[in-house]
N, C-alpha and C positions, 0 to 999 in steps of 0.2 A: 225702552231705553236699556234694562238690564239687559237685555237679549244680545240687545247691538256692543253692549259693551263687552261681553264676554265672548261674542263672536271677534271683534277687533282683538280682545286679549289674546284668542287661538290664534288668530293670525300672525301678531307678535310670537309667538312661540313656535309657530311654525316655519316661517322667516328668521327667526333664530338658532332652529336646530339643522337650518341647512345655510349658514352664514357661512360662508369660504374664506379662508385665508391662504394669501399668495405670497411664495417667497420666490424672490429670485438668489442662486444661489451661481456665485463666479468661480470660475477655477482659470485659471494660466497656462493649465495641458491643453494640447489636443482632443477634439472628439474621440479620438482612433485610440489614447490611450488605457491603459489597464485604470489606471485611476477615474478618471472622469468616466469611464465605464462602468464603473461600480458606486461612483457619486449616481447614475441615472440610476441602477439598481434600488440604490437607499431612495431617491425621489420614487420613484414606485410603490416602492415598499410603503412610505410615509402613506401617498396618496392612496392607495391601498387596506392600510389599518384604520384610515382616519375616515374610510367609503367617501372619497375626497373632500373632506373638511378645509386638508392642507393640501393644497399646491404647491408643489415646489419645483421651478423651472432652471434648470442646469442650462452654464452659460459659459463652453470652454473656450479654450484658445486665446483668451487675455483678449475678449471681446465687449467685457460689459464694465472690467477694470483689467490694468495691466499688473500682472501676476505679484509685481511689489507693492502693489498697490491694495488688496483685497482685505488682506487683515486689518489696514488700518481704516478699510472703508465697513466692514462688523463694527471693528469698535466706535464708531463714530455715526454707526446709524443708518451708512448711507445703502446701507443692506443688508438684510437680517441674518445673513447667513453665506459663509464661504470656504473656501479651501485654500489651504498657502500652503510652504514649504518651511518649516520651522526653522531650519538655520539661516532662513533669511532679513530674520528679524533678530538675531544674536547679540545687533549690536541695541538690541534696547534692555537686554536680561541675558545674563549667562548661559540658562536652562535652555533657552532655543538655542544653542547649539552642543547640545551635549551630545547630540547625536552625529553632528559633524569632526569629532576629534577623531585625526586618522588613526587607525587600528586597538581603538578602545573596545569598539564591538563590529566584528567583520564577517558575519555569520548569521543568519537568523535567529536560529538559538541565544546568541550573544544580543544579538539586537532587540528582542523580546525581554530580555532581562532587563538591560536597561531602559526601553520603556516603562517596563512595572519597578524599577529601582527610582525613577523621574518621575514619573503622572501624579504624584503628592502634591509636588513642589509646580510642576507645569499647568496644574489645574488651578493651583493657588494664585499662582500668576496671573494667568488668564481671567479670573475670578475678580482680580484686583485694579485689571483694564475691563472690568464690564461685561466678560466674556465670559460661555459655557464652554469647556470640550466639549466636542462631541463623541471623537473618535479618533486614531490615526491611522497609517498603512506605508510601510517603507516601499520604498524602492528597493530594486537590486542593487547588489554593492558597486558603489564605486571603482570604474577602471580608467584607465589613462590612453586616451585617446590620439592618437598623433599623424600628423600629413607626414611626419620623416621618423624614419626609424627610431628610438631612445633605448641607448644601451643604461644611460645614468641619469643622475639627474643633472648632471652637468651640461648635457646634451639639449635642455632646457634652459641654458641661460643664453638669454638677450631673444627668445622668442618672446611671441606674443600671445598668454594661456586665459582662455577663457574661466572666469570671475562670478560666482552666482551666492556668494555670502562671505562672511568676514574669513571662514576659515580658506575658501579659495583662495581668497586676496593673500594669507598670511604665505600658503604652502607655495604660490607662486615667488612670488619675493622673494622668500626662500631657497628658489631654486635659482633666481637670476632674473626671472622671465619678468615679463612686462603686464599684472595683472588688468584685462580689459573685461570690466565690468557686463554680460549680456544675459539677456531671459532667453531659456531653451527656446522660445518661439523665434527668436530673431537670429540663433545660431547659425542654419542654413545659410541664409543671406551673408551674416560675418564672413563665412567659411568660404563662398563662392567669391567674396569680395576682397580676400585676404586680410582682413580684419583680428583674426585670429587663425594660431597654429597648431594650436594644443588645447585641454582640455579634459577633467574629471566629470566623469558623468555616468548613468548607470548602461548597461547593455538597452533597456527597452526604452531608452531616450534615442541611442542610436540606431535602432530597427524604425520605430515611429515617424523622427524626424529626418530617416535616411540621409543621416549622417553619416555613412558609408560610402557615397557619393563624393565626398568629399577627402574623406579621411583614408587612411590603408591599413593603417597598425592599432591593434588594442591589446592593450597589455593588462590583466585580468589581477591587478594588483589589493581587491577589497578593500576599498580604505577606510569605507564607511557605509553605513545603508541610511541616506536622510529618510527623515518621518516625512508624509504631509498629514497636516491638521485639517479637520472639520470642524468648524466652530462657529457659533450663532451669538447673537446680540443676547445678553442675561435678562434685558429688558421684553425685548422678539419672543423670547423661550416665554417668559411669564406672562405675557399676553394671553396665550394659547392656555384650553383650558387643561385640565388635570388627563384627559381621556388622550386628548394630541401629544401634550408632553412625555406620556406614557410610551404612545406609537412610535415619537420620532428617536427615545431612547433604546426602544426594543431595536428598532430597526438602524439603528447608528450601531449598537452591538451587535449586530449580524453582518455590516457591514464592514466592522473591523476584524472580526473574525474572519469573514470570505476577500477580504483584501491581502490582509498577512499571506493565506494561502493561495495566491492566486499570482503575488509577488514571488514569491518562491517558486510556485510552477513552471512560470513563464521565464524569468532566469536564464534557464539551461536550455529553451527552447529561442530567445535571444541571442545568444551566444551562437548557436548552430546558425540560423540565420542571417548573424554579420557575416561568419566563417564562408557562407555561401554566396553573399553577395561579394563575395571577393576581397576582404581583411582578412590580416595575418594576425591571428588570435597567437597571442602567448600566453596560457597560463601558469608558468611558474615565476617569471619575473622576480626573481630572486634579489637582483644587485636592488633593485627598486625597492621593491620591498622595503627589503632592511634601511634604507634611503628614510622612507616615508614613516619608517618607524620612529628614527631619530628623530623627525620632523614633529611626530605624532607625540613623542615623550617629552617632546618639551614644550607642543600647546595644551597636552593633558594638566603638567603645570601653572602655566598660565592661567587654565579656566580654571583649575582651585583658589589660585589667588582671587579671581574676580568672583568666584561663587560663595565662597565661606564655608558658613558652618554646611548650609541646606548642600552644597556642589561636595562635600568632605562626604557627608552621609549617604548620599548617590553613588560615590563611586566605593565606600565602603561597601554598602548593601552589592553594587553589584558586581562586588570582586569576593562578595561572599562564599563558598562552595555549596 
């Protein structure tokens, strides 16, 4: 009897040190994009460190949830782990869009500051719905995309400007235009169906989702470079034990390291590539600019008023020298 029962306990132990756990993990890009590219990387990585402990199976293209819909399916359990675009949920906390105010940080350099000036207060957020960060990774800056020329922004009023968080909505308005709410996935389709005429978005949304097919002018305006978040269920994370939890932080920081520089990379190699599939690249866009600036100086105010003290010390720190 001692025999069988200590052969039964190895067995328990042996069945327990090969116990798998699976995540499924959503994003709303494309396969083909730099992002969900490097979300498969971090899944590797995990499975990888953990000599697959953890599984984690990437699920793009707003196929497992639609892309506005991920963060609040983390928080809510209904999957342990995802990807969003942070100024898309702005309208539930100021912080997710602090990265969306036009020309606060229009530069990687810039853009990097204000992440490490926010990830306090972003963390604490996220913390306070349930949720871990894991990681971010911007896009390339925001440019302005158009089916008809735009000397102004005048030139914008009474179209129809594609909308993908509060700060679209506001900069559209703005301008005249008619903000129409769509996910980069369902862009195309608007585009082909005249649903939309304009739109901010980065260069590698428009090589990706061959948005150039549709469009003819981009105007290299930097307005913004949004973040997207990696982030897991705080419950998901502490399930897993001390060795996994270790793995999937090491390799979330590897991952946000080689996303930064991989956004930036690819950039200027986007750019060349609209230029060739036959768009009229402006990069100086100057009347615009200064346009977007005014527009930008006075939602900078605005998100002070809604941030306070935590949105005062943010843009203190990261107007620091």
């Amino acid at each position: 009897m001692k025999k069988l029962l200590l052969s039964f306990a190895a067995t328990l132990a042996v069945g327990s040190a090969f116990a798998q756990t699976k995540w499924d993990l959503p994003s709303g890009y494309g396969a083909n994009t730099f992002q969900v590219q490097n979300l498969v990387q971090f899944a590797e990585g995990v499975d990888k460190a953990t000599a697959g402990k953890l599984k984690i199976t990437v699920h793009p293209g707003a196929s497992l949830f639609k892309a506005n819909e991920i963060k609040r399916a983390v928080q809510s359990a209904q999957t342990p782990i995802g990807e969003f675009i942070l100024s898309g949920a702005s309208n539930e906390s100021p912080i997710f869009g602090v990265d969306s105010i036009p020309f606060l940080a229009t530069s990687y350099a810039e853009s990097k500051k204000l992440d490490t000036a926010s990830r306090a207060v972003l963390t604490k957020t996220l913390a306070a719905q349930g949720m871990k960060l894991l990681y971010t990774v911007p896009w390339p800056p925001q440019g302005l995309y158009s089916k008809k020329a735009i000397a102004s922004m005048a030139d914008l009023k009474g179209t129809k400007m594609r909308a993908y968080n509060p700060a679209t909505s506001f900069i559209a308005t703005a301008a005249g235009a008619q903000p129409v709410t769509i996910q980069l996935a369902e862009l195309p389709a608007a585009l082909a169906t005249g649903g939309v005429d304009n739109f901010l978005t980065s260069s590698a949304s428009g090589v990706d989702s061959k948005l150039y097919e549709s469009v003819k002018f981009f105007y290299d305006v930097n307005a913004w470079l949004p973040r997207n978040a990696v982030v897991v269920n705080q419950k998901a994370f502490d399930g897993l034990d001390k060795a996994s939890q270790d793995a999937v932080l090491q390799q979330a920081s590897a991952a946000e390291q080689r996303g930064w520089a991989i956004s930036e990379k690819k950039d200027d190699e986007y750019l060349k590539e609209l230029a060739a599939k036959g768009m009229k690249i402006d990069t100086t866009s100057a009347g615009l600019k200064r346009e977007l600036k005014v527009i930008g100086d006075q939602m900078t105010a605005d998100w002070l008023k809604l941030a306070g003290d935590d949105g005062k010390a943010i843009i203190d720190a990261f107007n620091k020298k």
